[in-house]
C-alpha positions in Angstrom: 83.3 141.2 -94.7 84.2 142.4 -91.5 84.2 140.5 -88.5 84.3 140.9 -84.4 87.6 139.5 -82.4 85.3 136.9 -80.9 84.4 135.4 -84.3 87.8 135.2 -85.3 89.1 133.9 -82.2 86.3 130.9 -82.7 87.1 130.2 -86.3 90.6 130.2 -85.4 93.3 131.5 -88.0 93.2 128.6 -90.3 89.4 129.4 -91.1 89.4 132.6 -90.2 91.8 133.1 -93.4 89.7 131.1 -95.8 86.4 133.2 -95.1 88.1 136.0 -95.4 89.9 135.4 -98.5 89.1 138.3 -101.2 89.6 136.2 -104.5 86.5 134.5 -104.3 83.3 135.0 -106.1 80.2 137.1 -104.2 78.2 134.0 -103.8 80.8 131.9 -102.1 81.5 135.3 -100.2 77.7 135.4 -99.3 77.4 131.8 -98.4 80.5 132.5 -96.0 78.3 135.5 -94.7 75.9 133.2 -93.7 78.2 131.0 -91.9 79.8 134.4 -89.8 76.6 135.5 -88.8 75.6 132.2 -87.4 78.6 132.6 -85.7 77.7 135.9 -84.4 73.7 134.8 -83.1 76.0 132.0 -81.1 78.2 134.7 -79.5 75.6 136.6 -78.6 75.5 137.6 -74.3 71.9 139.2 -74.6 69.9 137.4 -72.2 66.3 138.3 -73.9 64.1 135.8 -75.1 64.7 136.7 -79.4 68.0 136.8 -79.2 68.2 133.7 -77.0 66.0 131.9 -79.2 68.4 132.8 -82.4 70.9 132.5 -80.4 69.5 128.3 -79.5 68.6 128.0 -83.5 72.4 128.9 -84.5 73.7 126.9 -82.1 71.5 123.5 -83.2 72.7 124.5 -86.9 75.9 123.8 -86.0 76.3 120.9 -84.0 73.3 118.8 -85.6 74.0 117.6 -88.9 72.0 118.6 -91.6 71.8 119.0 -95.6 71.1 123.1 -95.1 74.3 123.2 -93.0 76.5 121.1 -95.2 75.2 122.9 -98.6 76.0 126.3 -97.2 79.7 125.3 -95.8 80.0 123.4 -99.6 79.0 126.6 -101.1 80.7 128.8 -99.0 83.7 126.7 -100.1 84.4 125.0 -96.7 84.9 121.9 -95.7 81.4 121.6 -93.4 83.3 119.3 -90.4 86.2 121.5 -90.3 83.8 124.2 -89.8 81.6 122.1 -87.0 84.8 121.1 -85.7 86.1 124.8 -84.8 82.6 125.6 -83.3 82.4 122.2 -80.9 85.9 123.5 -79.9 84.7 126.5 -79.2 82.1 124.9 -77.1 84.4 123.1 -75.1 86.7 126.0 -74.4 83.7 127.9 -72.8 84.2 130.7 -75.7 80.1 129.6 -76.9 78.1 129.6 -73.8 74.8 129.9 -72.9 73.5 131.8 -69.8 70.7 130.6 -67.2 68.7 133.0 -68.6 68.9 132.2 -72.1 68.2 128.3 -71.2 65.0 129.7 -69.8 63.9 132.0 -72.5 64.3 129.3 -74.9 62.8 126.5 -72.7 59.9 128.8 -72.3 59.6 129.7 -76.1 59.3 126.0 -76.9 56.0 125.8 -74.4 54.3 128.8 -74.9 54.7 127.6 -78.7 53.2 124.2 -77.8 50.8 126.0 -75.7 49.2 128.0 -78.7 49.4 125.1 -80.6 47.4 123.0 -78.6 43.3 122.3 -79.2 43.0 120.1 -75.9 41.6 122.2 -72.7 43.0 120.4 -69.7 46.4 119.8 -71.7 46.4 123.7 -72.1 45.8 124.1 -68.2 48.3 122.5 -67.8 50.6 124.6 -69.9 49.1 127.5 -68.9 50.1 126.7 -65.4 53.7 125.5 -67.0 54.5 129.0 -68.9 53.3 131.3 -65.5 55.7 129.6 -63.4 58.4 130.0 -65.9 57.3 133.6 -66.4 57.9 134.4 -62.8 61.2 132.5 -62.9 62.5 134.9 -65.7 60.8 137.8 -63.7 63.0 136.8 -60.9 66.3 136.2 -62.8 
């Protein structure tokens, strides 16, 4: 598995050893594959809206608990606090961060989503009118 400076740098060289650790079976190494590219969406600097939407999704992975992310760390053969541990530290350090941009494209994913969801007529007006000012916002920026 190869992986960039900046994921190694986050996963520090205590983890960074254990997922790259060649004596282990192919599904703990693909479980572990899972956890790196994760890793990668969060490092991400693109600022369009895909990428910042993935990059949002990673990011919520990791810092709210949940069975998927604890089964994947358990079989990747990690311990899954140590793992959420490296990446809140990597928060704090400013090495995961997300841009103005990227706060917008996701912000305005979640409305336009809410938007097509929604059967109500003045509550979609109101979206409507919601998503075009954020669409000239990201225009702008």
């Amino acid at each position: 598995m190869n992986l960039t400076n900046k994921v190694l740098k986050l996963l520090g060289m205590k983890l960074a050893s254990e997922i790259m650790t060649t004596h282990v079976c192919h599904e703990v190494k693909l479980w572990r594959a899972v956890i790196a590219l994760a890793l990668e969406d969060v490092l991400n600097t693109s600022q369009g809206r895909n990428e910042s939407v993935i990059k949002a999704q990673a990011h919520d992975w990791f810092i709210n608990p949940s069975d998927d992310f604890d089964k994947v760390c358990f079989n990747a053969g990690l311990d899954a606090d140590w793992v959420r541990d490296r990446y809140l530290r990597a928060l704090d350090t400013g090495l995961v961060r997300f841009t103005q941009k990227q706060h917008l494209n996701v912000r305005y994913t979640k409305v336009y989503e809410k938007l097509r969801r929604e059967k109500d007529k003045d509550v979609r007006k109101k979206l409507q009118k919601v998503v075009e000012k954020m669409r000239r916002e990201l225009l702008k920026s």
